[in-house]
C-alpha positions in Angstrom: 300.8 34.9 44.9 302.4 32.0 45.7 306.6 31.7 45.3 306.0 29.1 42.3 303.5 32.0 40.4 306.3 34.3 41.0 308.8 32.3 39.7 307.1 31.2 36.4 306.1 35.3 36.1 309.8 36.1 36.2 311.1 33.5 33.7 307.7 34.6 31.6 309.0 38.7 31.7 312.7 37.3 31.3 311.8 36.0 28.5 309.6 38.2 26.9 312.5 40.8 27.4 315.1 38.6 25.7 312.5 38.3 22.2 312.2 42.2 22.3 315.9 42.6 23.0 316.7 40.1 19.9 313.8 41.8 18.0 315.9 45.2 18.3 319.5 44.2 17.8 318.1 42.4 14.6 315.4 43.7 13.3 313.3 41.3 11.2 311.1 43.7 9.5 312.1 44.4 5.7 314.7 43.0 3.4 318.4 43.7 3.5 318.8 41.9 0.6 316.1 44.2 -1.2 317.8 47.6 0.1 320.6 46.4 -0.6 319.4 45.8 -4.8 317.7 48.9 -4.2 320.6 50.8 -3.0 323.5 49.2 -6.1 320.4 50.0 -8.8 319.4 53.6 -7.8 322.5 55.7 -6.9 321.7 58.2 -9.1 318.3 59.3 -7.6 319.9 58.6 -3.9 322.4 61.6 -4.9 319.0 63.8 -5.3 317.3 63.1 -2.0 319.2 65.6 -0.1 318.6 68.3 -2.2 314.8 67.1 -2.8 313.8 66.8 0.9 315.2 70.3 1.4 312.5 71.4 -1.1 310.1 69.6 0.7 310.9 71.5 3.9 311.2 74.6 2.1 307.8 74.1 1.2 306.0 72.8 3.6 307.8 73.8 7.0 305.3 77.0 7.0 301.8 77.6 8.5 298.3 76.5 7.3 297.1 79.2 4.7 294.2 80.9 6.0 292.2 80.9 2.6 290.3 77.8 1.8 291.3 76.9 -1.7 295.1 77.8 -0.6 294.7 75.3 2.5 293.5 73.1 0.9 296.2 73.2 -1.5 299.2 73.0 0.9 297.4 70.2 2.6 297.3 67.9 -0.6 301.0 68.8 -1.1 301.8 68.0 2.1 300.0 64.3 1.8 301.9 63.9 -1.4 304.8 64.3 0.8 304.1 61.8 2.9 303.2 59.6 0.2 306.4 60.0 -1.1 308.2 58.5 1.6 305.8 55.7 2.3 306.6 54.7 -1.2 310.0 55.0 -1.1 310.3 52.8 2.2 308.3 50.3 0.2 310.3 50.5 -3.0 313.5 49.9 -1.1 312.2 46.8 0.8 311.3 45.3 -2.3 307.6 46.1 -2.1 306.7 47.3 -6.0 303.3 46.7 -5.7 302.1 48.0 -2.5 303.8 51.1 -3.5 302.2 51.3 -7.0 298.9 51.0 -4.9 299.9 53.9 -2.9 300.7 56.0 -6.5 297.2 55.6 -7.5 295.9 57.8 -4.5 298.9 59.9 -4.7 298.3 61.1 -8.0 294.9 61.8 -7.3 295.8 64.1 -5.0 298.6 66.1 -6.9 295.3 66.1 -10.1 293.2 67.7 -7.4 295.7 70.3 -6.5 296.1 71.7 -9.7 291.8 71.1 -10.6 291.5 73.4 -7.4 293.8 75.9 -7.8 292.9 76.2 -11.9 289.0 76.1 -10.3 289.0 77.7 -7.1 285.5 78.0 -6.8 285.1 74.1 -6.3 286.9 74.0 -3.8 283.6 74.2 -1.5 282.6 71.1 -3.5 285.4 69.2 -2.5 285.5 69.8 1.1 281.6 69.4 1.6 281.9 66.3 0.3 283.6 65.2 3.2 279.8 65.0 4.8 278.6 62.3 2.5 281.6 60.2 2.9 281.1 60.7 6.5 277.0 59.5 6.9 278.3 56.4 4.5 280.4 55.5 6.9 278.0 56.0 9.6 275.8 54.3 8.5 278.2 51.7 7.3 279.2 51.3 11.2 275.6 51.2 12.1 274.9 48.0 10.1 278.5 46.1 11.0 279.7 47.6 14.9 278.0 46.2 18.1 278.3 49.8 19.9 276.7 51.8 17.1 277.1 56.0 16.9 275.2 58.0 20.0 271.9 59.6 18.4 273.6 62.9 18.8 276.2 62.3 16.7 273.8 60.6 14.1 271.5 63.7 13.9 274.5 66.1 13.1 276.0 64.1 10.5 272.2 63.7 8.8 271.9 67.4 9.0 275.3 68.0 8.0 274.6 65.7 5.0 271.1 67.2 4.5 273.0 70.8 4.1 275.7 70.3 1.1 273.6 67.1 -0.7 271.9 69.2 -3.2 275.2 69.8 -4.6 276.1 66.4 -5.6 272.6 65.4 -6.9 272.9 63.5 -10.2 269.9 62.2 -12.5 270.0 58.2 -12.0 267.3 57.4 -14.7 267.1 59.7 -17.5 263.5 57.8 -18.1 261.9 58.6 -15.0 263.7 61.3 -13.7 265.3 60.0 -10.8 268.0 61.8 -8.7 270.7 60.8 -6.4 273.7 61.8 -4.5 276.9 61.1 -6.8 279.5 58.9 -5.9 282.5 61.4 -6.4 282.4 65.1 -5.3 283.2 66.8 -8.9 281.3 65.5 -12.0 284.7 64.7 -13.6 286.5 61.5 -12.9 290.2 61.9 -12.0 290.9 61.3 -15.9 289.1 64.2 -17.4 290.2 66.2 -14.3 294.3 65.1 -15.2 293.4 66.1 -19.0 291.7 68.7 -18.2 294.4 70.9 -16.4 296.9 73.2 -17.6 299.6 70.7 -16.9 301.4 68.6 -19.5 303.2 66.7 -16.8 300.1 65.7 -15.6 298.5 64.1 -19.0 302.1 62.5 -19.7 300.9 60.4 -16.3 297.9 59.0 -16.9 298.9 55.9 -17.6 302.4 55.8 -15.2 300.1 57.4 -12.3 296.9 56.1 -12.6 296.0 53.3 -15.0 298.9 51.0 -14.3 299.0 51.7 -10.4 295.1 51.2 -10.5 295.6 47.8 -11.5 297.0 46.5 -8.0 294.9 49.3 -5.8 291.8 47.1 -6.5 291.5 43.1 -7.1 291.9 42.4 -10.7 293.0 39.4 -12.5 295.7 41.7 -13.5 297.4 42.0 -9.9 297.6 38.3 -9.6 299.3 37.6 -12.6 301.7 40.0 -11.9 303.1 37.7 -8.7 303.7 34.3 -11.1 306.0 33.4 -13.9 306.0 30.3 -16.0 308.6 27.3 -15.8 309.3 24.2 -16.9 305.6 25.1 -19.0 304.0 25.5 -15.8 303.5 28.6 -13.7 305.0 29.0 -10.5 305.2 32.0 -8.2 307.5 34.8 -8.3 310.3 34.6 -5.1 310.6 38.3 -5.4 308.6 41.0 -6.6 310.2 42.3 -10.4 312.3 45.5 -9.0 311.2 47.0 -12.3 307.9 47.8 -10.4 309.5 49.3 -7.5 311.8 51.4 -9.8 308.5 52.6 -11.3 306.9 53.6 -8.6 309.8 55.2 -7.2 310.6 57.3 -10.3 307.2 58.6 -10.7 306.4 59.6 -6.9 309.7 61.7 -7.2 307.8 63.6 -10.1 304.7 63.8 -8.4 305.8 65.4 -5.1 307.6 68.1 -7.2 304.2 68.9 -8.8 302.9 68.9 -6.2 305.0 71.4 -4.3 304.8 73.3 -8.2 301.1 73.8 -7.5 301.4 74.8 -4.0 304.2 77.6 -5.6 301.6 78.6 -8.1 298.9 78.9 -5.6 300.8 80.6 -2.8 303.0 82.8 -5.6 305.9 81.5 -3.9 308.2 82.6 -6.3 311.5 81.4 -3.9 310.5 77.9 -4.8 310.9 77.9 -8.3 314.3 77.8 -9.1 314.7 75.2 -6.1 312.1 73.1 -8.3 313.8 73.2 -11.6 316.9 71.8 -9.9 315.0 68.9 -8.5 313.5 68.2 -11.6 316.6 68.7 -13.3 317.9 66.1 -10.7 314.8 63.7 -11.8 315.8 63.4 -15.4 318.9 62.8 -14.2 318.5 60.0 -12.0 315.5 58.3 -14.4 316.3 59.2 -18.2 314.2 56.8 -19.2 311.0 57.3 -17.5 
């Protein structure tokens, strides 16, 4: 390499150092300006984090169960968890929507937790299903990936698939006959599932949880009009995202993770948690009286 090639090299990694270095004494990702709305709006539910992430560890800081429905359980209550705080870093960034997306999901799982542990015996249903989401895929890469799947791998997922499909076979044409593999793994939807359990809570959220959220989770109509406003008689777009959203989201994750961790109690008759729960949810109405 040649003294020049060195040179430029040097000044190249200099400088490259000197972006990272500015990139970590000020940090562009996020708004201040948003956390810092976030922060003056919210006080009351930032008082209740403390005592709610201790719940969470109090939960969740234990082994898997061994049992399948009670695995599976604890394993949805943890995700909730997590959703939880992907929301909240959203929410306090200004981001309503993409955390409203992530509530749809979230309170899908916290429905399925209860469904399972009112229903243990589908919880088989719910895990097999796993094998015809995972041949979809594969086949899905097979049509779209250069490098597709090794033949090996192919013939377990097929016989993997082949062993739990009979479970999920619907009729497609009530004229002919005609069966196929159904596109969910229970024959309820989330909303009979959410009215069907034993949970008010989870009713009251249909439409907080689910129907509103599922409006920016997919592309509607819906989720665009959301980003504009109209002025001057003319619409224009939104400079920041309506912290009513965010607030929302927010509010009704913080229920969600508590029923959440109320299922997992139920399940594993963790009778220590309860009175831990009815503070945080004491805490909740506290910090959102209006929700």
């Amino acid at each position: 390499m040649s003294k020049r090639s060195i040179l430029s090299s040097v000044a190249v990694g200099a400088a490259v150092a000197a972006a990272v270095g500015a990139l970590i004494r000020r940090p562009t990702l996020g708004s201040r300006r948003a956390r810092r709305r976030f922060i003056r709006r919210n006080r009351p539910f930032l008082s209740t984090l403390p005592t709610l992430r201790r719940l969470i560890r109090l939960a969740l800081d234990r082994g898997i169960p061994k049992l399948s429905t009670d695995s599976v359980v604890y394993l949805l209550a943890r995700r909730a968890a997590d959703d939880f705080e992907e929301i909240l870093v959203l929410d306090t960034n200004g981001y309503g929507f993409g955390s409203l997306s992530l509530l749809r999901g979230m309170y899908e799982r916290v429905v399925t937790a209860f469904h399972l542990h009112e229903n243990p015996g589908d919880t088989d249903a719910f895990t097999d299903y796993h094998w015809v989401q995972r041949r979809k895929l594969a086949r899905a890469i097979g049509d779209s990936i250069e490098k597709p799947l090794s033949p090996e791998l192919l013939a377990q997922l097929e016989h993997n698939y082949d062993t739990v499909k009979t479970k999920y076979e619907v009729k497609l044409c009530s004229k002919c006959g005609a069966k196929g593999v159904n596109f969910r793994w229970h024959k309820l939807g989330v909303v009979d599932m959410a009215k069907g359990t034993a949970v008010q809570a989870i009713r009251d959220l249909l439409v907080r949880a689910y129907y509103i959220p599922l409006e920016h989770a997919h592309s509607t109509a819906g989720s665009l009009l959301f980003q504009v406003e109209e002025k001057n008689g003319a619409l224009a777009i939104k400079q920041e995202q309506d912290s009513l959203w965010a607030d929302h989201a927010v509010a009704v994750a913080q229920l969600l993770v508590l029923l959440a961790i109320a299922a997992l109690r139920l399940r594993l008759n963790l009778a220590e948690l309860q009175q831990p729960i009815d503070n945080c949810a004491k805490d909740h109405r506290m910090a959102w009286p209006n929700l």
